[in-house]
N, C-alpha and C positions, 0 to 999 in steps of 0.2 A: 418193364417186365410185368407180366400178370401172373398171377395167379388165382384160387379158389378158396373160399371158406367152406370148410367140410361141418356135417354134423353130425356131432359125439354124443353119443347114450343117451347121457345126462341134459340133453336138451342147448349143451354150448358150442362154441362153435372154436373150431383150430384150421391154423393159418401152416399154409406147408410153405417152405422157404425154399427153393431150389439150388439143388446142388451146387450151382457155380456162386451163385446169390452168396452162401455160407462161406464156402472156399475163397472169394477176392476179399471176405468182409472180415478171414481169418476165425469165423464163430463152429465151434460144435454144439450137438447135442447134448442140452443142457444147461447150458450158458445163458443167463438171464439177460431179458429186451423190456427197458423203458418203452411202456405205449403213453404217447402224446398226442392227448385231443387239439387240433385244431380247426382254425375254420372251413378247410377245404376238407378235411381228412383226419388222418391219423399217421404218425411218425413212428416209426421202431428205433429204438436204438440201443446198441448194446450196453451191458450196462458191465463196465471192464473192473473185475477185481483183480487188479494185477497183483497182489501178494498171494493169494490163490491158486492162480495160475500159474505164476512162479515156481511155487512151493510143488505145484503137480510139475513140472518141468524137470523140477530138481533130482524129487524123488525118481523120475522115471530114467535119468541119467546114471543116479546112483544105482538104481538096482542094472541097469545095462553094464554099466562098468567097475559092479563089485569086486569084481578079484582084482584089477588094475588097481582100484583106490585102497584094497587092503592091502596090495604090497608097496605104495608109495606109503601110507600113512605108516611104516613101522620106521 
């Protein structure tokens, strides 16, 4: 898969990730990437806080199934 280095304002350069790219790799917008130099290139790779991403999982179940979880919890 290819893509393009684009250039930003500030003289740096951002990398676009392609929609299916993010989607099989499970990453969103946001979500931090180890860059690793090597000799051919450079490697991305996500860089998984899973207590984080949890913790956002969590929260967004609880607020979908607030009223459910306040009549179990009495």
């Amino acid at each position: 898969m290819k893509t393009i280095i684009h250039k930003l304002d500030d003289g740096s350069g951002a990398v676009i990730v392609p929609r299916e790219m993010l989607d099989s790799l499970n990453l969103k917008v946001g979500d931090q990437l180890q860059i690793i130099e090597t000799g051919d290139g450079i490697i991305l790779r996500p860089v998984h806080d899973n207590f984080e991403r949890q913790m956002s999982a969590a929260r967004d179940v609880m607020d979908k199934f607030s009223v459910g979880l306040q009549k179990l919890a009495k």
